[in-house]
N, C-alpha and C positions, 0 to 999 in steps of 0.2 A: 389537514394535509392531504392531496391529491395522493393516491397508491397507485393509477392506472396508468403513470408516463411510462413509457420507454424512455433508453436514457438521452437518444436524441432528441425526440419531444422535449425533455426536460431542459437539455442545452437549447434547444431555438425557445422556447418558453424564458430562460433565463436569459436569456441576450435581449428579451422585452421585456425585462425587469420585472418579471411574476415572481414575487416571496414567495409563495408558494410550488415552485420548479426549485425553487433555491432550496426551501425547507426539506422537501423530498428527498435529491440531494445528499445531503446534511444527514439525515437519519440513515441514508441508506448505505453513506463511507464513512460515517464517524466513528465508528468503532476501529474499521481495518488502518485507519487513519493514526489515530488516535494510538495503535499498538506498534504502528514503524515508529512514532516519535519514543513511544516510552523506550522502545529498545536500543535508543540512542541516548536518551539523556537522562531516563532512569529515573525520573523523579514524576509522580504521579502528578503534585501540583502543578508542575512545570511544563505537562504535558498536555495538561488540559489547557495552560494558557495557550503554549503554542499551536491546538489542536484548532480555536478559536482564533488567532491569528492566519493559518492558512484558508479557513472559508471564509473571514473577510475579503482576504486577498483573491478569494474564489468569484466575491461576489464583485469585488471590484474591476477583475480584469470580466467581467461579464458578457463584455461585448467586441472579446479577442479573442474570444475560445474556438479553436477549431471542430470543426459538429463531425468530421470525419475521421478524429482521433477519442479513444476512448478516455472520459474525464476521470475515470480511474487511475491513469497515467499520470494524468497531470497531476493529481493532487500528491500521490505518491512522491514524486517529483519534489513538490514544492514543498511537502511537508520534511522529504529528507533532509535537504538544502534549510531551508529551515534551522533543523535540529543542529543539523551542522555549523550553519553558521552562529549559532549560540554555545555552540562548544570551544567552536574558535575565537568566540568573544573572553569568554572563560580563560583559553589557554593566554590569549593576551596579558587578561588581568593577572595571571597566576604567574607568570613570565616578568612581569615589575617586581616580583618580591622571592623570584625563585628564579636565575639565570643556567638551572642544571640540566645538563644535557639529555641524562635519562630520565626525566622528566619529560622534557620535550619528546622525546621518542617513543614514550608510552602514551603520552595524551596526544599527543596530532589525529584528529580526526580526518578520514577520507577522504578524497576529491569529489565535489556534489556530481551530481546525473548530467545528465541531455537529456530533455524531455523525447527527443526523435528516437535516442538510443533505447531509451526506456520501453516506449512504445513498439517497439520492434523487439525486445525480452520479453514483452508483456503477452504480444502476439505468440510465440514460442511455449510461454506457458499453457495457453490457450489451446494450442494444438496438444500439447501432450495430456491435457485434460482431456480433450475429445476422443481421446483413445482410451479413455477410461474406462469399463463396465458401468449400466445405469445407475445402478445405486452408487458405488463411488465417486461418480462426476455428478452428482445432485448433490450428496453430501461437501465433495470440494466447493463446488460451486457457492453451494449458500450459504457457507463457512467462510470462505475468502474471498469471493467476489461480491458478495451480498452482505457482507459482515454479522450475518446474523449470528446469535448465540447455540452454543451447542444443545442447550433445554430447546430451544425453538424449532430448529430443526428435526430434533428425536420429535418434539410434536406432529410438524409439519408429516414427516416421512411414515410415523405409527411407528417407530424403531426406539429402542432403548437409547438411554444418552450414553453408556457404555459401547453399543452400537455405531453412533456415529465414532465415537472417539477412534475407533477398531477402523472405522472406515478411511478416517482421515488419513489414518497412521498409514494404513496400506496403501491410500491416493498417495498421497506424497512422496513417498517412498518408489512410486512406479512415477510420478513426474518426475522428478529429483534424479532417477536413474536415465529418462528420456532424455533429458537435457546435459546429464554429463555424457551421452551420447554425439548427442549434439553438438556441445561445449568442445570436441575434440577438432571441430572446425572454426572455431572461431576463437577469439579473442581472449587467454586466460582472463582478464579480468571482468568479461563481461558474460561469460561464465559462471566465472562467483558473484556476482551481482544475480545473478538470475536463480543461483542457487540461496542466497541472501533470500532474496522477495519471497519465496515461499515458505517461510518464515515468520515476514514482515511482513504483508499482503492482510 
């Protein structure tokens, strides 16, 4: 697997169908991937299938991908939608043999994203990272945009893994508070979406 792409590189690499743009990819968001599905459908098996369903679907729209929008979006996107729409398959099935109304009212899952909307929270988080302190926006950074593991990172930086964790908490905690700043302009729901993804991410 190639290490040296950027990730536009890698999106025009993948629109000429290189496996290997694909694969890079794939190592690099299948973890943060991988951790919005579980937190939707809870089941470890279930999550790896659908984790595996969206970069098929990754590699198949290959050559619709916009290179000016971050593919972090998208896949977030299509992995929610996704998750969701298996939940809504669920509530279907469970709905033939259960007409109860609270029922209904506790299992309805969400309304899926807009990739454009997405995109534009996703931007916002971004900002309130770069107002970070260096070592706390190295630590967000390669924790939730990078998906890497917390041992890897304490490597990467020379910092205990207790270290990053302490970091995290404290990133998070000053995004989280930037964007309920924020969030007083715009849109209650897209708000809590945004306070969601730093969680999910």
């Amino acid at each position: 697997m190639q290490s040296s792409y950027t990730e536009l590189e890698s999106l025009v690499a993948l629109s000429q169908d290189k496996v290997e743009a694909f694969d890079f990819l794939y190592h690099l968001y299948k973890q943060p991937v991988y951790g919005n599905i579980f937190k939707i459908v809870k089941q470890e098996d279930l999550a790896e299938d659908l984790l595996q369903e969206v970069f098929i679907t990754l590699w198949e729209n290959r050559h619709s991908l916009q290179l000016d929008r971050p593919v972090a979006g998208w896949l977030f996107v299509v992995s929610h939608n996704k998750a969701l729409s298996f939940l809504k398959k669920k509530l279907k099935e469970a709905l033939v043999v259960s007409s109860s109304e609270e029922f209904t009212e506790q299992a309805s899952p969400e309304e899926t994203l807009d990739e454009e909307e997405y995109s534009l929270q996703l931007s916002m988080i971004k900002e309130a990272v770069d107002q970070l302190p260096n070592r706390k926006r190295e630590v967000f950074h390669q924790l939730r945009f990078e998906g890497k593991t917390t041992e890897e990172v304490a490597e990467n930086l020379g910092i205990s893994v207790q270290s990053v964790r302490d970091y995290l908490k404290q990133a998070t905690r000053q995004v989280r508070t930037h964007i309920q700043e924020r969030g007083k302009f715009m849109h209650a729901s897209s708000a809590s979406i945004l306070i969601m993804m730093l969680d999910q991410f």
